[in-house]
N, C-alpha and C positions, 0 to 999 in steps of 0.2 A: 753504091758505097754508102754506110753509114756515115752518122755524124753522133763524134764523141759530145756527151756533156758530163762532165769530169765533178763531182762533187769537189765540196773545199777539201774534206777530211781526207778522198782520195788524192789530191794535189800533193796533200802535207804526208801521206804514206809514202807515198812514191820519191818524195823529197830524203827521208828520211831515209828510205831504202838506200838511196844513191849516196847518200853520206858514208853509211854505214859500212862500203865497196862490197854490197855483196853483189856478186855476178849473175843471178840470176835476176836481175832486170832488163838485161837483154833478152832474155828466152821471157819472160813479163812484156815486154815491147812489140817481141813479134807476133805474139799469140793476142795481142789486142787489136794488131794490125791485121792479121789472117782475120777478126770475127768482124772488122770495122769492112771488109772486101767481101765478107760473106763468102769464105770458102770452108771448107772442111777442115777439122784438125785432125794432123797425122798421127799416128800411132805414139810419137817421140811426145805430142803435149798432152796425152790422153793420160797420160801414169806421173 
């Protein structure tokens, strides 16, 4: 397994996003979580 090191400005994006309720930082969470496992992205993160 990887090990995340998250710049500041990606901190304050991610902050930002989540204020803003957009829903796709869930499907953002698990696609950083599938590349931090080192597995493959599916077809659905690919587009």
């Amino acid at each position: 397994m990887l090990q995340p090191v998250y710049t500041r400005q990606f901190k304050k994006d991610i902050k930002r996003i989540e204020r803003s309720g957009n829903k796709n930082i869930e499907k953002l969470k698990t696609v950083i979580r599938i590349l931090l496992d080192e597995d493959e992205l599916n077809k659905p993160f690919l587009s």
